[in-house]
VEXDREN-2710 file (C-alpha; in Angstrom, 1 decimal):
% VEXDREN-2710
k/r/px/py/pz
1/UNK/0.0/0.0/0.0
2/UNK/1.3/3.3/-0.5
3/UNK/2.2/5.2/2.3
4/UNK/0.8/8.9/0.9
5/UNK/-2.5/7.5/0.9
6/UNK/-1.9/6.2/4.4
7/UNK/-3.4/8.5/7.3
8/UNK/-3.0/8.4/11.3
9/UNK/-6.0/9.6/12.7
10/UNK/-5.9/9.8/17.3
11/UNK/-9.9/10.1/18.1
12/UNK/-11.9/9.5/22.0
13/UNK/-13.5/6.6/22.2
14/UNK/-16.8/8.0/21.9
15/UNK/-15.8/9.1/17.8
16/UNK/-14.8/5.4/17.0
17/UNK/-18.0/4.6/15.3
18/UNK/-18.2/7.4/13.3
19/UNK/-14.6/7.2/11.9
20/UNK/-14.8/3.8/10.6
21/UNK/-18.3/4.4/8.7
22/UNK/-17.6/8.1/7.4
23/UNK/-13.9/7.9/6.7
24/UNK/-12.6/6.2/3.1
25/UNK/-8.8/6.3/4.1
26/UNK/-6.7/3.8/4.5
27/UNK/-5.9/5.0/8.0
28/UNK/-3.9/3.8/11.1
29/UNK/-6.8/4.9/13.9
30/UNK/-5.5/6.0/18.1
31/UNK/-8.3/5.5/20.2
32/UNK/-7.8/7.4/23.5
33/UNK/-8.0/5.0/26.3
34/UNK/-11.4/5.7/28.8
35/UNK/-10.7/7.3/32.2
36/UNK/-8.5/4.6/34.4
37/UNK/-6.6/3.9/31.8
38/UNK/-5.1/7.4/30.3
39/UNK/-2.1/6.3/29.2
40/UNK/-2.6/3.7/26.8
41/UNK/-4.2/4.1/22.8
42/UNK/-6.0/1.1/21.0
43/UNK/-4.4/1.0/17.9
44/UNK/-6.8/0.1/14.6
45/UNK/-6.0/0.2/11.3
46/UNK/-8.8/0.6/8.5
47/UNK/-8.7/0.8/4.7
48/UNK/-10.4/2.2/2.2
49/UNK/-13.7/-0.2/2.2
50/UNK/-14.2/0.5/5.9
51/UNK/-12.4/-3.1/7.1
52/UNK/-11.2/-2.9/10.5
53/UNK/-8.4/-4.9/11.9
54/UNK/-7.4/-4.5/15.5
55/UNK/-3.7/-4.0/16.2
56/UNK/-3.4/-4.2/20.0
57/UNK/-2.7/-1.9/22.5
58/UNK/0.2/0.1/23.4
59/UNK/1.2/1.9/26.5
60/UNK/2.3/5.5/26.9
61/UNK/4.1/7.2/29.7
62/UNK/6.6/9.8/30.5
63/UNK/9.9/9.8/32.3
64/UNK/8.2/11.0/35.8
65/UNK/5.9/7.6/35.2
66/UNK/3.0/10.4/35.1
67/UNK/0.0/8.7/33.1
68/UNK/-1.5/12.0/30.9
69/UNK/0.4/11.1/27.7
70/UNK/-2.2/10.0/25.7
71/UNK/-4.4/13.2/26.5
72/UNK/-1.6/15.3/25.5
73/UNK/-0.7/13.5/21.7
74/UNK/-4.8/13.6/21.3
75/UNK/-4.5/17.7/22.9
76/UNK/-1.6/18.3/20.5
77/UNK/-3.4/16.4/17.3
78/UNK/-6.4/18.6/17.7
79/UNK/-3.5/21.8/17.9
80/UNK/-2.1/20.3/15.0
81/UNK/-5.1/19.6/12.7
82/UNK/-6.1/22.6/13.4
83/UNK/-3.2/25.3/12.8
84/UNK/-2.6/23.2/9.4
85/UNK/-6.2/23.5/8.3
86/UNK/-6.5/19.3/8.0
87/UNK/-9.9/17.8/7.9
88/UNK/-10.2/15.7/11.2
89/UNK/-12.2/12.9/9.4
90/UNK/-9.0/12.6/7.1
91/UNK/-6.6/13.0/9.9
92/UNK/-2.6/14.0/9.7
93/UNK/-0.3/12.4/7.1
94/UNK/1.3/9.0/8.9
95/UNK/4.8/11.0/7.8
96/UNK/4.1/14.0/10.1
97/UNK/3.1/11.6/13.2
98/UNK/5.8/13.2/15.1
99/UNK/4.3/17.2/14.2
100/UNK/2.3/16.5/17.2
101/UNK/3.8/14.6/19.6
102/UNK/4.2/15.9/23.1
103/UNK/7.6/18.0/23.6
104/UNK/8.2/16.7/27.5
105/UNK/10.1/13.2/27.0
106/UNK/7.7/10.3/27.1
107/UNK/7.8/6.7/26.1
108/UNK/5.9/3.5/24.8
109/UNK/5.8/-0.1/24.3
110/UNK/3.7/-2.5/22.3
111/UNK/1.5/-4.9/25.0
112/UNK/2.9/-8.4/22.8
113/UNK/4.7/-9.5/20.1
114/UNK/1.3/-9.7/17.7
115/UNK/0.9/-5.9/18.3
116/UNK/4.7/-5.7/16.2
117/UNK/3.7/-8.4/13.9
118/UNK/0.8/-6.9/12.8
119/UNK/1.6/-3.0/12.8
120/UNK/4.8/-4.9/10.5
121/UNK/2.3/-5.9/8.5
122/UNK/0.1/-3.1/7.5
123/UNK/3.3/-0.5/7.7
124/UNK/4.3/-2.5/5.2
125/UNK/7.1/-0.3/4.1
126/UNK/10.2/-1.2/6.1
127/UNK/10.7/2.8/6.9
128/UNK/7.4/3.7/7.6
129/UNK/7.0/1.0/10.6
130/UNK/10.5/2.2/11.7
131/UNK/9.2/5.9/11.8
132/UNK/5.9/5.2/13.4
133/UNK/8.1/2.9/16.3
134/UNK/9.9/6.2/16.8
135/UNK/8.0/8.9/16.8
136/UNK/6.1/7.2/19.5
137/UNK/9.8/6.9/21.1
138/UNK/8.8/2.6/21.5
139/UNK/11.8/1.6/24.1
140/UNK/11.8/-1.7/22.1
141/UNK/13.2/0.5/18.7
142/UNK/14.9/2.6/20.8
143/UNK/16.6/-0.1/23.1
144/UNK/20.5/0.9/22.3
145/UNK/19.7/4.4/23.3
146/UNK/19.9/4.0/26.8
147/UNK/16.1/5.4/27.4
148/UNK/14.9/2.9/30.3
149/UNK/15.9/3.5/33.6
150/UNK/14.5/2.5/37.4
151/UNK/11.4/4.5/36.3
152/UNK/10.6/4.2/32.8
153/UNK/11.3/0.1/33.6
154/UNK/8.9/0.5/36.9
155/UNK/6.0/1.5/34.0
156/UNK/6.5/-0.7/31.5
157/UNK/8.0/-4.3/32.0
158/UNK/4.6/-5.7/33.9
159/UNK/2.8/-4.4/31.1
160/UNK/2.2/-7.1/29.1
161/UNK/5.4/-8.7/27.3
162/UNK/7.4/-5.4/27.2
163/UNK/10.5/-6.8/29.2
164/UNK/10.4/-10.1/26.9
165/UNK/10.1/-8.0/24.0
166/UNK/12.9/-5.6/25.2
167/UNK/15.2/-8.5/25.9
168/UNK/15.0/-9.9/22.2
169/UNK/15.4/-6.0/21.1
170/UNK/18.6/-5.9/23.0
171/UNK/20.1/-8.9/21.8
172/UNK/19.2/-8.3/18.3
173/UNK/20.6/-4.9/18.3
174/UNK/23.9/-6.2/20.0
175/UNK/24.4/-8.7/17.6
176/UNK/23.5/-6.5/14.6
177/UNK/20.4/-8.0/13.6
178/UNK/17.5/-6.5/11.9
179/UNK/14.5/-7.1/13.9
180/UNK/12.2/-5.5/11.9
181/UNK/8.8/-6.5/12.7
182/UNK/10.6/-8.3/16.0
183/UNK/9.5/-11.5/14.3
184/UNK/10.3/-14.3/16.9
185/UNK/11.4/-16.3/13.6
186/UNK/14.4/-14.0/14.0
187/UNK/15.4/-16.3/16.6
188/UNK/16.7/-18.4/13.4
189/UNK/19.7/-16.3/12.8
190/UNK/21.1/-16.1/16.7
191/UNK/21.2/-19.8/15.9
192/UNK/23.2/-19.9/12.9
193/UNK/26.4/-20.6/14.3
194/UNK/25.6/-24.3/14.7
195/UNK/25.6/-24.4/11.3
196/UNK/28.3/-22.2/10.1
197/UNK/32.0/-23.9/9.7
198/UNK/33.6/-20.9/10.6
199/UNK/31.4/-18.9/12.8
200/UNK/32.0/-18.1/16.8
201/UNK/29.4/-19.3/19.3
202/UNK/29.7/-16.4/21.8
203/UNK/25.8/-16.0/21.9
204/UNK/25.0/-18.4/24.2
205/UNK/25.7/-16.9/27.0
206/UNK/23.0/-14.6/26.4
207/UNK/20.2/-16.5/25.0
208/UNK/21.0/-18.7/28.3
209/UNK/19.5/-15.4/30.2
210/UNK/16.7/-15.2/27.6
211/UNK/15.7/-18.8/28.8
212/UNK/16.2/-17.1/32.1
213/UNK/13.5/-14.4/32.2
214/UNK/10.6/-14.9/29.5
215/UNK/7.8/-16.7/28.9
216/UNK/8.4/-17.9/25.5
217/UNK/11.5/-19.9/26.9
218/UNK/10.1/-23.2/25.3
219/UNK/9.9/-21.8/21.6
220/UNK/13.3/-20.7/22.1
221/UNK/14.2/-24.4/23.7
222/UNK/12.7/-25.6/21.0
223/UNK/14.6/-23.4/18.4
224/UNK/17.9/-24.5/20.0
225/UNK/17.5/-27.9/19.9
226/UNK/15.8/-28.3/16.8
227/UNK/19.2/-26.5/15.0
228/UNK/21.1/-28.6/16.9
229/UNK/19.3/-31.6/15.4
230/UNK/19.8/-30.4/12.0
231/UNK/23.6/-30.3/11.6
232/UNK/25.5/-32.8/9.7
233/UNK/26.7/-35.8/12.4
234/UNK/30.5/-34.7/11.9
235/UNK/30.0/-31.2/13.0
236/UNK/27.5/-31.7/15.7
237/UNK/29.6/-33.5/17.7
238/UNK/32.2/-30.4/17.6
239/UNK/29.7/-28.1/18.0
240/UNK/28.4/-30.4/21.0
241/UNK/31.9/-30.3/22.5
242/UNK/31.3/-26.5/23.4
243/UNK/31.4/-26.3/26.5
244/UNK/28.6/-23.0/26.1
245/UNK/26.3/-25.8/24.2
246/UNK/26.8/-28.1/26.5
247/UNK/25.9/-25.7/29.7
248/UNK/23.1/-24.6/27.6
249/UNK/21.5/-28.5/26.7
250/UNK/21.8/-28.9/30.5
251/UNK/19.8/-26.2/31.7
252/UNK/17.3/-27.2/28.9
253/UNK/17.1/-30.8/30.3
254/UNK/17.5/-29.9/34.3
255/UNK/15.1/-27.0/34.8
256/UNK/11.0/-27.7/35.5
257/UNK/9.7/-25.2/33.5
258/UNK/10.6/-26.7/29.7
259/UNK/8.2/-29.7/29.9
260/UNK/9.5/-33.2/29.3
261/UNK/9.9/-33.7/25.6
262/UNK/11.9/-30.7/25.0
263/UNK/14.3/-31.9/27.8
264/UNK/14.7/-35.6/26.6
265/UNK/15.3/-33.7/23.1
266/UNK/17.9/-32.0/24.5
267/UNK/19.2/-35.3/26.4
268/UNK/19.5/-37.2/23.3
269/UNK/21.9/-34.1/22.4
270/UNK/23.8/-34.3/26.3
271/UNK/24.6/-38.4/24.9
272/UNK/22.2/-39.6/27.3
273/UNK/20.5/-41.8/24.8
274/UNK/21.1/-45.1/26.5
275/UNK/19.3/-43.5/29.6
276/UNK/16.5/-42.4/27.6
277/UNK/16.2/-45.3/25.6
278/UNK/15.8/-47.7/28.4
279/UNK/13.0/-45.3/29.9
280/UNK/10.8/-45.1/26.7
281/UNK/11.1/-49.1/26.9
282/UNK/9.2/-49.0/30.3
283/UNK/7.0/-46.6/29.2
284/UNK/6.0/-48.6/26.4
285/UNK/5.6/-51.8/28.7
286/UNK/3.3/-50.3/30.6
287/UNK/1.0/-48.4/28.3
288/UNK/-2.2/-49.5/27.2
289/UNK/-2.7/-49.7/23.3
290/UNK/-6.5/-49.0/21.9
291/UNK/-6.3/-53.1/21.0
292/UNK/-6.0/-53.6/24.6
293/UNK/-9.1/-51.6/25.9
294/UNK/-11.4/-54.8/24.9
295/UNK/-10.0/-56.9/27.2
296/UNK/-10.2/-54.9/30.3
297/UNK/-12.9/-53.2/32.2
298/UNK/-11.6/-49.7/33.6
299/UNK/-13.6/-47.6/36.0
300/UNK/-13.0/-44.8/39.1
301/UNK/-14.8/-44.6/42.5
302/UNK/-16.5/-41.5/43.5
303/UNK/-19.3/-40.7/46.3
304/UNK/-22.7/-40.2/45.0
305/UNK/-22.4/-36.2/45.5
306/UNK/-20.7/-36.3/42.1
307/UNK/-22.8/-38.6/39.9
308/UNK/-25.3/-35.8/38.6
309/UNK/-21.7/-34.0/37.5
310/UNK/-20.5/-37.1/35.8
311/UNK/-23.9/-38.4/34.2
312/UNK/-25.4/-35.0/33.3
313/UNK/-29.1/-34.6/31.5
314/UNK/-29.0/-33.0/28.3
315/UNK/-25.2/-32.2/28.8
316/UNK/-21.4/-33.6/28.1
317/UNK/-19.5/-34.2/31.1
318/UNK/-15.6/-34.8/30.6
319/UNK/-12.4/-36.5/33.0
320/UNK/-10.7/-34.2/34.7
321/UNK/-7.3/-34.6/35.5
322/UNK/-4.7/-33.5/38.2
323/UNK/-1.7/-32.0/38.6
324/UNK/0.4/-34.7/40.0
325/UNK/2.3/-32.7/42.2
326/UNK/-0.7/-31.7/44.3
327/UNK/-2.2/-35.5/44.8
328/UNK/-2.7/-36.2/48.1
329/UNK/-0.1/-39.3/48.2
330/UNK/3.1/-37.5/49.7
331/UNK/5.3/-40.3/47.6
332/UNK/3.5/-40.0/44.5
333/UNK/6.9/-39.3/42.0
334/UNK/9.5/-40.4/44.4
335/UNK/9.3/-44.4/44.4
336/UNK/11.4/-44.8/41.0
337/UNK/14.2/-42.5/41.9
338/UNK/14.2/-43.9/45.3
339/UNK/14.4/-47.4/43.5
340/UNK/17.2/-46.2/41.1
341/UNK/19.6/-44.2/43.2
342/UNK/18.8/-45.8/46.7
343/UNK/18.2/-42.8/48.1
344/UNK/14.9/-41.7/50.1
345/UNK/15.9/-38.2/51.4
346/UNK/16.5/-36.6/47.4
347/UNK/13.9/-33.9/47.1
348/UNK/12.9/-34.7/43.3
349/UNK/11.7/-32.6/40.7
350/UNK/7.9/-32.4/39.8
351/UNK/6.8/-32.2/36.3
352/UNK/4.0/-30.9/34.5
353/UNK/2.3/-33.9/34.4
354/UNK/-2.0/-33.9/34.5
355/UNK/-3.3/-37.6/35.9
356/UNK/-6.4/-39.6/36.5
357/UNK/-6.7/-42.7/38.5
358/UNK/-8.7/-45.9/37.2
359/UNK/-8.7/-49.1/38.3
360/UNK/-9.7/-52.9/37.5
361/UNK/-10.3/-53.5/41.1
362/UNK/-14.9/-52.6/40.6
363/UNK/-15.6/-54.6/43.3
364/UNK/-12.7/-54.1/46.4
365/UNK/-14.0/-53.2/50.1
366/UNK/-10.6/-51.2/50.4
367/UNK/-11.0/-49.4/47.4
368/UNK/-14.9/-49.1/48.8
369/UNK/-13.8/-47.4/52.0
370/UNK/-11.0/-45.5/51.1
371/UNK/-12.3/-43.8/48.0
372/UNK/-16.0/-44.0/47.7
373/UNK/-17.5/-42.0/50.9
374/UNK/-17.3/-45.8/53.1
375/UNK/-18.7/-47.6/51.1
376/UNK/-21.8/-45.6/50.6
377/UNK/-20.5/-43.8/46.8
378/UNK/-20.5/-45.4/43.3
379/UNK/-17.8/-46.9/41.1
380/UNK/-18.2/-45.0/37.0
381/UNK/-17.5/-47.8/35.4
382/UNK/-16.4/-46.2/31.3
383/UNK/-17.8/-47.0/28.2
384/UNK/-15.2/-49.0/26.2
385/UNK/-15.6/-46.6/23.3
386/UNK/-15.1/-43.6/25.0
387/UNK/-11.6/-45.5/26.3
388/UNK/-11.2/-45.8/22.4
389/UNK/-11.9/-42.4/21.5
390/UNK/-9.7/-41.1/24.1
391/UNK/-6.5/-43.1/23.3
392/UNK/-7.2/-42.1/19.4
393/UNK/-6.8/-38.3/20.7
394/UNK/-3.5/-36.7/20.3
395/UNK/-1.3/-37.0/23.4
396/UNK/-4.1/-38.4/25.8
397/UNK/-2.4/-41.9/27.4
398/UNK/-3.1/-44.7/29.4
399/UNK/-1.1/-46.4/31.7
400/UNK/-0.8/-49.9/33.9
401/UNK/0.7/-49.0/37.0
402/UNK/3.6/-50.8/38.5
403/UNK/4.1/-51.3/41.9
404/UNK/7.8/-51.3/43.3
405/UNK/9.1/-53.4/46.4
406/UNK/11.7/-51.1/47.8
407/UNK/12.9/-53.5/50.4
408/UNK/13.8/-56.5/48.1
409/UNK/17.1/-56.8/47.9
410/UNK/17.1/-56.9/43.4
411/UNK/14.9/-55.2/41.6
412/UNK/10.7/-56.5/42.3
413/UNK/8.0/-55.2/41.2
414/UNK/3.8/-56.3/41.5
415/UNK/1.5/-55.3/38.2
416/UNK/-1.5/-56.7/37.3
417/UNK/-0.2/-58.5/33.9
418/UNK/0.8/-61.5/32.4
419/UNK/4.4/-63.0/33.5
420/UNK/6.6/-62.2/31.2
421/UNK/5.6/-58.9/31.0
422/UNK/6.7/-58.6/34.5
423/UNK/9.7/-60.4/34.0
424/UNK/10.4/-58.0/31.1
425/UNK/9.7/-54.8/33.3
426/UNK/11.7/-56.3/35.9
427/UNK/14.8/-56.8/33.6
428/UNK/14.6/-52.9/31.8
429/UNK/14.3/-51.5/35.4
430/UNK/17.4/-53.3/36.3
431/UNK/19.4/-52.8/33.3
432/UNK/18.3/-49.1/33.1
433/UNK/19.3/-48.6/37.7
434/UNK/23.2/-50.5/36.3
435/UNK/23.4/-47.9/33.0
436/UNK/23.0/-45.1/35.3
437/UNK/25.4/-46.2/38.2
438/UNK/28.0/-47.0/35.7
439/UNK/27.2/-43.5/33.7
440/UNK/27.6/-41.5/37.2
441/UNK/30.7/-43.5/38.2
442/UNK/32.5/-42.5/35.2
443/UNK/32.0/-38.7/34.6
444/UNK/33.3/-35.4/36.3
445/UNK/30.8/-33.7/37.4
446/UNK/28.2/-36.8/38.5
447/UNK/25.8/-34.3/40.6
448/UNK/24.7/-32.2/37.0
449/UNK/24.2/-35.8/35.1
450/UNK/22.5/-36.7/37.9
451/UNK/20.0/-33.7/37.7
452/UNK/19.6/-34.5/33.6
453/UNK/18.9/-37.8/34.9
454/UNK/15.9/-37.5/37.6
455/UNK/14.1/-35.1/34.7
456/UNK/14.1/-37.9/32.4
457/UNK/12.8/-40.2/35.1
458/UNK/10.0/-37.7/36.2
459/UNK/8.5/-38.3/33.1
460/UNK/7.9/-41.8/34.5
461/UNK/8.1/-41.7/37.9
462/UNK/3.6/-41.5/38.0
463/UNK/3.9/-45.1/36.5
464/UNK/5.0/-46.4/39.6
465/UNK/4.1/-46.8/43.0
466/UNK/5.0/-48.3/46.4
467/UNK/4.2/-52.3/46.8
468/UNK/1.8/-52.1/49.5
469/UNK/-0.6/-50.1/47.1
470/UNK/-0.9/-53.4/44.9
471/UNK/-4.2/-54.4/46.0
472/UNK/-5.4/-51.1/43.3
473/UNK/-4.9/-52.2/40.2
474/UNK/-4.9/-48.7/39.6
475/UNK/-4.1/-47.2/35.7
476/UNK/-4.2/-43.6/34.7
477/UNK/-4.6/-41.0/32.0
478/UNK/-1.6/-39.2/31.4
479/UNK/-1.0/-35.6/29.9
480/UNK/2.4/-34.3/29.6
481/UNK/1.9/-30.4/29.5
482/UNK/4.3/-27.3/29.5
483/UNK/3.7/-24.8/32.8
484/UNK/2.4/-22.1/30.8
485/UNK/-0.2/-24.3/28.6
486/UNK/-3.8/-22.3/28.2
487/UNK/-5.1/-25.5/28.5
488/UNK/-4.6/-25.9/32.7
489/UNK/-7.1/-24.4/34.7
490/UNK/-7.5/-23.6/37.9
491/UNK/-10.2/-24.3/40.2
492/UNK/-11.1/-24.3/44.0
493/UNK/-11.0/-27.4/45.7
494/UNK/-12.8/-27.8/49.3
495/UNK/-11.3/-26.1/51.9
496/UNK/-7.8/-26.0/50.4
497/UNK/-6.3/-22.5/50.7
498/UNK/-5.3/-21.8/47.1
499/UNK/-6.6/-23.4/44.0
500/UNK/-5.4/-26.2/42.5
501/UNK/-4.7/-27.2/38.7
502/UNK/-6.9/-29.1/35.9
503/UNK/-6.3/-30.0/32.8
504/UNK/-9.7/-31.3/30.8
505/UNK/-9.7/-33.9/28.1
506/UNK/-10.2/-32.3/24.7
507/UNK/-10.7/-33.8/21.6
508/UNK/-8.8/-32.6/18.2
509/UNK/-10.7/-29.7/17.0
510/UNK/-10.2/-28.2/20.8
511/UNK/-14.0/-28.7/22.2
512/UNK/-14.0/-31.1/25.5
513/UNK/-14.1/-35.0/25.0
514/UNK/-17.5/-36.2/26.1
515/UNK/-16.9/-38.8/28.8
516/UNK/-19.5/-42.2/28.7
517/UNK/-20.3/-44.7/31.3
518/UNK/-21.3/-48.6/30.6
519/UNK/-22.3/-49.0/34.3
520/UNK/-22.5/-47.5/37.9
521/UNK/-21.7/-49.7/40.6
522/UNK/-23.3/-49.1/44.0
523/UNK/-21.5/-49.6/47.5
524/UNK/-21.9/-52.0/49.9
525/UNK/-23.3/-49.3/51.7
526/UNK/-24.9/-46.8/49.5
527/UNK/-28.7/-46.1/49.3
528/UNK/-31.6/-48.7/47.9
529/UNK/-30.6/-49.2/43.6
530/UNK/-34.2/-47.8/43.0
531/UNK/-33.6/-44.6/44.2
532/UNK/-30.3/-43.9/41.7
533/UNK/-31.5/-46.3/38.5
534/UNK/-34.3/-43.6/37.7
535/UNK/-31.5/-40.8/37.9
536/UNK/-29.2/-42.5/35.8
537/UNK/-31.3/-44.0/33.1
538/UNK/-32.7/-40.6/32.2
539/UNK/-30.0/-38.6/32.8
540/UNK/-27.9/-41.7/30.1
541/UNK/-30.2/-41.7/28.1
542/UNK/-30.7/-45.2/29.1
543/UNK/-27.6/-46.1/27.9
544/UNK/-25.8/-46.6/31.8
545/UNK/-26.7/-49.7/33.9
546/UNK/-27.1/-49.4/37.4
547/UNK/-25.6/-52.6/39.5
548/UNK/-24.6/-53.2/43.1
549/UNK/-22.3/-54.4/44.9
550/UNK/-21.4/-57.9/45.4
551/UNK/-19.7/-57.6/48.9
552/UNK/-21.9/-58.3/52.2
553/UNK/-20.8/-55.5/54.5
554/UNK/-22.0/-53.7/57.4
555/UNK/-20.4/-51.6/60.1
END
């Protein structure tokens, strides 16, 4: 588009309306923020057919952190229209933007990185983005001029992703690259010394402290790893040999926040691929494949209070699922490592992991009094097509539990499986606890392989349990998520102080997966059939049996 034709125009909010029927620019539109929020304009752009694509938001304020810049650019845009005799409906050439900016020092910031991708896009001219960035003195354009101090950082670095976005500016402009549109794609070209015979890798260092301190860390994780990956064998293992790569792969793999598939990425990278290897065999013993789900009957217990929330008339109810760091077991996680390193009083790391229970065990007066109200609740007993569905959805799992015998001298475990499964599960865990004695006993610095180590097993560690939980026959839904996924939610839970996470099964176009029962099983104790068979068979659709219990129990 051609920038003459191109028009800023800075109106109230009350005027929006009208500018976007009456005007047939193509015009860049400043809507003055409402009272509370004076120093901050919603940017729009519009073109000639009256389209109207929002920009985002950016944030104005001057040096003294005072918040009346926005009513002084609109204040000095009226001035300006004025003493040049401009029509307001046109508004002032986009070339003059900086005819009527305020003369006391002030400063702004774009809220996120789509506010920069699309103003990019529809300033399409490289210079014309670059002017409008600084005439509105933007601290990301302006970020080798030395403009943010204890104040100007104090007003904009909780706004938003300002501070992320100023920390790629800076690192772009130190390393002479063009960040024009601060495209995060430009996180290609910091990378390019893995693939450049001749080239320096000096700037790891610094994209270490990006990792540090923003919330995109996995994308860049991800970038990191991926270029990595894609050099020829010969020169990744030089490049590997850096002792800045090699710092950097290991704060990859150690720290929580990147979510276990970046870090086992990264591992294969650290040569930890016998480690991982031998772990993805026990994972794959002990999931469950969609040709399994015929031959097993899965289901959870619950009290009664939550059967009209599971079997809902005229609705579709879903499984929730758990952060696993917040389950009430205080052991949960800890039984493998403790298994592997012999060592009880290591404080492991907890992953992002989201669980549900399930269990073989229908009909178990332990499993009756422990997690069905006494007795007195119902065990949801799932619809074998719904199991179906669910393993056929990306990244949804399910799992057999194993249970561990920490006391036994070698390596035994209970599971509710065939024999040589067992015997198969028992001989990976004890050729995986000799790889990593014999990889710790033979490197320098055994406590930092060790670290990489226990994040690898976390991803596991909710497979197994302590031997005197055996009597559960207890399998669970697995998601593997990232800390910052918008798909965790949080929720209050009883009279626990602060709330705790969810994550809710979702099917592949995003909308939640509708959960189905085949049965509900009644407690020894819980009320007469005919009251709750009514409930259910209306609220099913008749499609949910009601059954009770086959134990004889009373207090």
């Amino acid at each position: 588009m051609n920038i003459k034709t191109k028009k800023i125009k800075v109106v109230e909010q009350s005027n929006l309306h009208h500018e976007f029927i009456n005007s047939k620019q193509n015009t860049i539109i400043l809507v003055l923020a409402g009272e509370g929020t004076k120093d901050s304009f919603h940017i729009y752009y519009k073109d000639n057919a009256n389209n109207k694509e929002d920009i985002g938001w950016i944030k104005i304020s001057d040096k003294s952190g005072g918040s009346d810049s926005s009513n002084e650019i609109y204040n000095k845009y009226l001035e300006y229209v004025e003493n040049n005799v401009i029509e307001k409906k046109y508004g002032a050439d986009l070339k003059d933007l900086k005819e009527f900016m305020p003369v006391k020092p002030f400063y702004s910031a774009g809220k996120d990185l789509a506010y920069y991708q699309k103003l990019g896009h529809f300033l399409s001219d490289t210079n014309s983005f670059e002017d409008f960035l600084s005439d509105l003195r933007d601290i990301n354009k302006n970020v080798g001029l030395g403009i943010v101090d204890d104040k100007v950082e104090k007003n904009f670095f909780n706004y938003g992703d300002v501070r992320y976005l100023y920390e790629i500016s800076k690192f772009f402009k130190e390393y002479n690259i063009e960040a024009y549109g601060y495209q995060e794609e430009n996180f290609d070209k910091l990378l390019k010394p893995l693939t450049e015979e001749s080239s320096e890798i000096s700037g790891y260092d610094k994209l270490h402290s990006l990792l540090l301190n923003n919330k995109y860390r996995n994308n860049i994780a991800n970038k990191i790893v991926e270029s990595l990956e894609a050099v020829e064998l010969h020169k990744q293992k030089e490049i590997l040999e850096n002792a800045q790569v090699q710092k950097l792969l290991n704060y990859i793999v150690s720290d929580n926040d990147f979510g276990i598939e970046i870090s086992e990425l990264a591992g294969k990278l650290c040569d930890d691929s016998d480690v991982l290897n031998k772990i993805n065999e026990l994972r794959q013993l002990l999931e469950v494949s969609v040709s399994n789900i015929d031959d097993i009957e899965l289901g959870h217990y619950t009290s009664l209070r939550t059967l009209p929330l599971l079997i809902k008339d005229g609705e579709s109810a879903t499984v929730r699922l758990t952060n696993s760091s917040q389950m009430n077991d205080p052991r949960e996680g800890r039984i493998l490592s403790e298994c592997i390193f012999e060592d009880k009083d290591r404080n492991y790391k907890t992953p992002s992991v989201y669980i549900s229970s399930a269990t073989t065990a229908l009909d178990s007066l332990p499993m009756w009094k422990q997690y069905a109200d006494d007795c007195q609740g119902a065990v949801m007993v799932y619809n074998k097509e719904f199991l179906k569905k669910l393993l056929k959805t990306t990244n949804n799992k399910l799992y057999k539990v194993c249970y561990i015998d920490t006391s036994a001298k070698d390596i035994k475990i209970e599971i509710s499986a065939d024999k040589t499964k067992k015997e198969d599960i028992e001989k990976t865990l004890g050729e995986l606890k000799k790889i990593i004695k014999n990889r710790l006993s033979k490197v320098k610095d055994a406590e930092k392989v060790r670290n990489r180590i226990e994040k690898y097993l976390s991803g596991i560690e909710y497979l197994f349990k302590d031997v005197d939980y055996s009597y559960e026959e207890e399998y669970r839904i697995v998601q593997n998520l990232t800390p910052e996924s918008s798909d965790i939610v949080a929720e209050q839970s009883g009279d626990k102080p602060v709330p705790l996470l969810y994550f809710y099964l979702k099917r592949e176009d995003g909308n939640f997966l509708p959960v189905s029962y085949s049965k509900v099983k009644l407690g020894p104790k819980a009320i007469d059939i005919d009251y709750v068979e009514p409930y259910v068979r209306f609220a099913s659709n008749g499609s949910t049996k009601v059954v009770k219990s086959k134990i004889n129990f009373r207090d």
